[in-house]
C-alpha positions as CSV (number, residue, x, y, z in Angstrom):
1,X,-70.8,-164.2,7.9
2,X,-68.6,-167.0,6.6
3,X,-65.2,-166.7,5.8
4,X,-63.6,-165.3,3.1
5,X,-59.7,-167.2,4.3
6,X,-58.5,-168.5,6.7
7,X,-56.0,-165.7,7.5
8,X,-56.1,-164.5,11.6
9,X,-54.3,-161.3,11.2
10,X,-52.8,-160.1,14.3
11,X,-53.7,-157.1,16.0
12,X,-53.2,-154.3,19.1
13,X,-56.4,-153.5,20.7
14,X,-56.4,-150.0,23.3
15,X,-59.7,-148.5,24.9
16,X,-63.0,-148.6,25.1
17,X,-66.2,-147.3,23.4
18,X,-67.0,-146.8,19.4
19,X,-65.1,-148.8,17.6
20,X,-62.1,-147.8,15.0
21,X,-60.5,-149.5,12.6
22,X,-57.1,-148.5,11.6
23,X,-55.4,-149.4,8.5
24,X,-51.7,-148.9,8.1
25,X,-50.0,-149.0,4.0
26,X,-47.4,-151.5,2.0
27,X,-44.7,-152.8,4.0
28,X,-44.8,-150.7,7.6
29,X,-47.1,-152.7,10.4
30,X,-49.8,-151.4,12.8
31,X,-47.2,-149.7,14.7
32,X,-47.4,-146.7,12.2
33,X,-51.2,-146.3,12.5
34,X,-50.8,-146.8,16.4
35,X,-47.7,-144.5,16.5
36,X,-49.3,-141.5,14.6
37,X,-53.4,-141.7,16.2
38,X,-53.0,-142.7,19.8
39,X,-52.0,-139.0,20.6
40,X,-55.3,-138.2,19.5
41,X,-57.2,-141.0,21.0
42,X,-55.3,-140.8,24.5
43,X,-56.8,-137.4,24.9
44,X,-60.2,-138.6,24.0
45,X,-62.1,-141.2,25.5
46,X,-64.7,-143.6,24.7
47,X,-62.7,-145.5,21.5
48,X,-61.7,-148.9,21.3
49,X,-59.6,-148.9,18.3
50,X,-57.9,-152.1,16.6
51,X,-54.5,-151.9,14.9
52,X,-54.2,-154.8,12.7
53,X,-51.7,-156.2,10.6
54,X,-52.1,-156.6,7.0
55,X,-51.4,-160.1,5.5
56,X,-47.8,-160.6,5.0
57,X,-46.7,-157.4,7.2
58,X,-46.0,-157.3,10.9
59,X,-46.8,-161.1,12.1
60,X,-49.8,-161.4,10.1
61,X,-49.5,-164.9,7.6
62,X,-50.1,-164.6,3.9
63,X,-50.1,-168.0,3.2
64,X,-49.9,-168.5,-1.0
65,X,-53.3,-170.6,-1.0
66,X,-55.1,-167.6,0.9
67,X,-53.4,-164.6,-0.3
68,X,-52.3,-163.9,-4.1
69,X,-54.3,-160.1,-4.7
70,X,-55.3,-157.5,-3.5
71,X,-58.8,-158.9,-3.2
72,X,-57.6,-161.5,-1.2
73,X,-56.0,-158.6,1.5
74,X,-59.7,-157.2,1.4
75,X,-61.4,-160.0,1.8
76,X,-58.8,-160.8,5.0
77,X,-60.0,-157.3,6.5
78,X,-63.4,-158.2,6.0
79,X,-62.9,-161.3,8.4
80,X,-61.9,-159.4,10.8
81,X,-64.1,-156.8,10.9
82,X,-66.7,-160.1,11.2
83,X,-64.6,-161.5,14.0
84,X,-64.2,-158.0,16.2
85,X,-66.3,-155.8,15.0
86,X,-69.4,-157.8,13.6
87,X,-72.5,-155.3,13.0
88,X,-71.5,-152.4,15.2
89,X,-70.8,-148.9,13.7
90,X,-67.0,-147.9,13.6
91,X,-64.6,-145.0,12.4
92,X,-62.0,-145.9,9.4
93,X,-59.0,-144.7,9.2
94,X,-56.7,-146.2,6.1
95,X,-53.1,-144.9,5.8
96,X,-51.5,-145.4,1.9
97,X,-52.3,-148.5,0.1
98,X,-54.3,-148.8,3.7
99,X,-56.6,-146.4,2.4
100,X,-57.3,-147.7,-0.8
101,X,-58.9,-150.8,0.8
102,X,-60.4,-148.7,3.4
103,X,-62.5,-147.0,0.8
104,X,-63.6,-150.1,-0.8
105,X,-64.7,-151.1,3.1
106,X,-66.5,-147.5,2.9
107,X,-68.0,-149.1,-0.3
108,X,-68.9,-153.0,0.8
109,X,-69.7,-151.3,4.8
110,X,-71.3,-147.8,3.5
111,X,-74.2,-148.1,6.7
112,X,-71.9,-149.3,9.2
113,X,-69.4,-147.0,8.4
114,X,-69.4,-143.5,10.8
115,X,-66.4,-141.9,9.3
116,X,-63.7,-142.4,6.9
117,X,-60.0,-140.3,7.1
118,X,-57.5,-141.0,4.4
119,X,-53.7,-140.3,5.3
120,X,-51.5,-140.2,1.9
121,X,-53.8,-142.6,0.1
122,X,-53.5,-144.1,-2.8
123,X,-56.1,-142.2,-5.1
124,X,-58.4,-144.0,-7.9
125,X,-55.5,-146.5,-9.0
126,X,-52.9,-148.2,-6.7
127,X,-50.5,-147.7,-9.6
128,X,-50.6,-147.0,-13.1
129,X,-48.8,-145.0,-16.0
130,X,-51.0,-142.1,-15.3
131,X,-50.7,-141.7,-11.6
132,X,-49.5,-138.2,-10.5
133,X,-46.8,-138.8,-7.7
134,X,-44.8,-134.9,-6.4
135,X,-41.1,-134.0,-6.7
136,X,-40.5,-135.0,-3.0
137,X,-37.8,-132.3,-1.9
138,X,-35.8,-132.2,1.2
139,X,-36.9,-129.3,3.0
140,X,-35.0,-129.8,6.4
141,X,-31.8,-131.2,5.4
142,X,-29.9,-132.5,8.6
143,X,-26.2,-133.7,7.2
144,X,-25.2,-134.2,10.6
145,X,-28.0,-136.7,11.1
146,X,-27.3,-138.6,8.4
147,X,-23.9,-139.5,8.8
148,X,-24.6,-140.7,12.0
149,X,-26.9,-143.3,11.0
150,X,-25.6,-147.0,9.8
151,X,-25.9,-147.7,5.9
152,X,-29.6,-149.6,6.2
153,X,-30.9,-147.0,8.3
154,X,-29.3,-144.1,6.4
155,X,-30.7,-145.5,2.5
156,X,-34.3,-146.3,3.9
157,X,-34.5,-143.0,5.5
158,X,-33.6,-140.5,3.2
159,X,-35.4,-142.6,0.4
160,X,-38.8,-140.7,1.8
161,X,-38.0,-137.9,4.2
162,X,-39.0,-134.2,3.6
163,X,-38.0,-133.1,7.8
164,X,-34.3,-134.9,8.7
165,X,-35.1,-134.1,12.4
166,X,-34.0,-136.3,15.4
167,X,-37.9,-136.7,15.9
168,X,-38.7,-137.9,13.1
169,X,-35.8,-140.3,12.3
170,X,-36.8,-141.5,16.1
171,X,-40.5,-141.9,14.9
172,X,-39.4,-143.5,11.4
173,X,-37.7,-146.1,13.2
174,X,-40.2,-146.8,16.2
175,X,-43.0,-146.2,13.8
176,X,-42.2,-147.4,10.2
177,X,-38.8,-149.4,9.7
178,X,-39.2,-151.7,12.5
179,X,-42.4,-152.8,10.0
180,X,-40.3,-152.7,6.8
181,X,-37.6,-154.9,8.2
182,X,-40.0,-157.7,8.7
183,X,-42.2,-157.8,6.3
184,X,-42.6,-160.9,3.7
185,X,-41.5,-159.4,1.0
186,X,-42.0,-162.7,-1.1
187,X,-45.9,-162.9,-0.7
188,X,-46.2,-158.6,-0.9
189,X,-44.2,-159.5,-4.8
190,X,-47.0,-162.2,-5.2
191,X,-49.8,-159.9,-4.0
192,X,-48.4,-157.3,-6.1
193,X,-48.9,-158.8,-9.5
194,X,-52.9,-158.8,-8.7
195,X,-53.0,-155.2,-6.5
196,X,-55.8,-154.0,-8.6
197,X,-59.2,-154.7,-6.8
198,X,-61.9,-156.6,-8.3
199,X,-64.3,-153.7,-7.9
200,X,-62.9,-149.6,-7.4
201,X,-63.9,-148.3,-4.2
202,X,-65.9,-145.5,-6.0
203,X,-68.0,-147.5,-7.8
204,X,-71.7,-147.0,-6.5
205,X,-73.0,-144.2,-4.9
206,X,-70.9,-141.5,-3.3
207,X,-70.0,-142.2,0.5
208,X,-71.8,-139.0,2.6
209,X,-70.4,-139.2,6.0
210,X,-67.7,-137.1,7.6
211,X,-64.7,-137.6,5.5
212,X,-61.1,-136.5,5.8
213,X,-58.0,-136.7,3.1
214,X,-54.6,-135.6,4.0
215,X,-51.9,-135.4,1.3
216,X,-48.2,-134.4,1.3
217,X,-47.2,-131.7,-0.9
218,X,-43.8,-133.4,-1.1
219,X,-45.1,-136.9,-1.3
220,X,-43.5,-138.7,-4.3
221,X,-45.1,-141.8,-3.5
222,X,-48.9,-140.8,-4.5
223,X,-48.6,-137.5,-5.0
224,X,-51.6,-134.7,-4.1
225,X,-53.5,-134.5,-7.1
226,X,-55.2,-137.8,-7.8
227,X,-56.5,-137.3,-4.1
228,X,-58.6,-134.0,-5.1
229,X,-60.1,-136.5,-8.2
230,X,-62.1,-138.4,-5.2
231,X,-63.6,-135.4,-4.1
232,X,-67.1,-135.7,-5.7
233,X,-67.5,-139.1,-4.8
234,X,-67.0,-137.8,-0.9
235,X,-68.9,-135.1,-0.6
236,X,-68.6,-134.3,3.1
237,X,-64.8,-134.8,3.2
238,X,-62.3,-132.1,3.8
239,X,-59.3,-132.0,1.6
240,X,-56.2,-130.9,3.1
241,X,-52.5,-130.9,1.2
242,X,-49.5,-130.3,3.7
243,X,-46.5,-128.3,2.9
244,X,-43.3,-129.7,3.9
245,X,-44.2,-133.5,4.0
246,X,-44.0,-136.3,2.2
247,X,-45.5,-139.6,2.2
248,X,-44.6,-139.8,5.7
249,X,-47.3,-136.6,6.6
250,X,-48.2,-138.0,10.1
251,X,-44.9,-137.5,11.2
252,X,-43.7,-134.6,9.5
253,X,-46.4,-132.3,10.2
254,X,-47.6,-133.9,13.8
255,X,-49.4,-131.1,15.0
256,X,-51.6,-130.3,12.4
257,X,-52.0,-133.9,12.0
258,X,-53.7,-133.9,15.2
259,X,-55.6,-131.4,14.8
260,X,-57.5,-132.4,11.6
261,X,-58.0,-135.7,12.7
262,X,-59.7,-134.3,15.8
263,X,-61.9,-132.2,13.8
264,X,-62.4,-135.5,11.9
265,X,-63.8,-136.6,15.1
266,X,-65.9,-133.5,16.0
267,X,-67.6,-134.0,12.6
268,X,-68.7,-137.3,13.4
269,X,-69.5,-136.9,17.0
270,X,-72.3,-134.0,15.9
C-alpha cells in the first residue's frame, strides 16, 4: 500500500500470536490502553498487541504539513497498520476519540477486522450541539485524597473522577496524566478544527463480528446514550453501561472491565 504521510507513530509492542490493535483517546498516550488491557492479555496467551501513539500525543510527530484533521490521524493509523500489521486479521480495540477512528478502521478493514471493543467512545459525532454527555457525579468522594495532591494534579483529577480512591488516582497518573502532560497541544487545536471525518464510520453495511461497547453511566465526556444509537449498525455487539464511572470506566470499574473484555475475547475465539 503507499503512504498516506509520512508520520512514524511510535509504539509498545508485547506478545505473540493474533494481532491487536489498541487505540487510546484525545490527549492521554498508549500507556492508558496498555495500562487498562494487559491484565487481560497477560493471563491469555497467543496476542501480539501494538500500543501506538496517536499523532501529536505521547512521542508521536504531527508535523502541520502531514497532520491538520482528523482524516489525516486516520489515514496515519492506516500506515501503520500497513507497516505492522499488513494483511493479517487482528482485534480492535479503540478507547474515546480512539474509538471513533477505530470504527471507521472497522469500516475501511471490515474483512480483516476479527473484533471490535469500544471503551467510552465517542458515538455518531465526535462533537456536536446534539451530543448527549451524563451529569458525571462524584460517587466516592475522598477529601483526604485530594488535599494531598499538588494544584496540577489535584484540578486534572477531579475534572473526570467518579471513584477518588488511592488506586485510581495511582492509575490516573501512571495511566492517563503522564500522557496529558506531554501532549502537543498546538497541533491537537489544529487537528481539532477539522475532527469530523471525511466519511462516518457507519456508513456502509453494518459491521457483524463480535462487538463490545462499554459506557460510563457518569461519563460527562460522551455520555451513554449516543452509544446505544450504534447498536443496529453492530449487530453482534454487546452494550454494557457502568454504574459508578465516568469517562475513565477502565479504571473505575476494573474488574468488570476485565471481564467483559474477556468475554469479548471468548466471542471471537468461537
Amino acid at each position: 500500500m503507499p503512504q498516506r504521510t509520512q508520520v512514524e507513530l511510535n509504539f509498545e509492542e508485547r506478545g505473540e500470536g493474533t494481532p491487536v490493535l489498541a487505540v487510546h483517546g484525545w490527549q492521554p498516550d498508549h500507556r492508558l490502553m496498555l495500562g487498562c488491557l494487559e491484565p487481560v492479555f497477560t493471563r491469555r496467551p497467543g496476542y501480539r498487541r501494538l500500543y501506538p501513539d496517536l499523532p501529536a500525543m505521547g512521542k508521536s510527530p504531527a508535523p502541520a504539513a502531514q497532520i491538520a484533521s482528523s482524516d489525516d490521524m486516520l489515514a496515519a493509523v492506516e500506515d501503520f497498520l500497513d507497516d505492522h500489521i499488513g494483511t493479517e486479521p487482528f482485534l480492535l480495540l479503540g478507547e474515546s476519540y480512539g474509538g471513533y477512528l477505530a470504527r471507521a478502521l472497522a469500516r475501511t478493514r471490515r474483512d480483516q477486522v476479527l473484533g471490535l471493543a469500544l471503551i467510552c467512545p465517542s458515538a455518531k459525532r465526535v462533537e456536536t450541539a446534539e451530543s448527549r454527555p451524563a451529569e458525571r457525579l462524584v460517587l466516592r468522594p475522598d477529601p483526604s485524597l485530594i488535599a494531598s495532591l499538588d494544584a496540577h494534579t489535584a484540578e486534572v483529577f477531579t475534572s473526570i473522577a467518579v471513584v477518588e480512591t488511592p488506586e485510581t488516582l495511582r492509575r490516573f497518573r501512571e495511566e492517563i496524566l503522564t500522557g496529558l502532560d506531554i501532549a502537543d497541544t498546538a497541533a491537537m487545536e489544529r487537528i481539532r478544527r477539522r475532527w469530523q471525518l471525511t466519511h462516518e464510520p457507519e456508513d456502509g453495511e453494518p459491521f457483524t463480528r463480535p462487538t463490545l461497547i462499554l459506557a460510563g453511566r457518569q461519563d460527562d465526556s460522551v455520555g451513554y446514550l449516543d452509544q446505544f444509537d450504534l447498536l443496529t449498525h453492530y449487530p453482534r455487539a454487546t452494550y454494557a453501561v457502568l454504574d459508578s464511572a465516568g469517562h475513565n470506566l477502565q479504571i473505575e470499574q476494573p474488574a468488570v472491565f476485565e471481564t467483559l473484555v474477556s468475554e469479548w475475547l471468548d466471542r471471537i475465539t468461537a
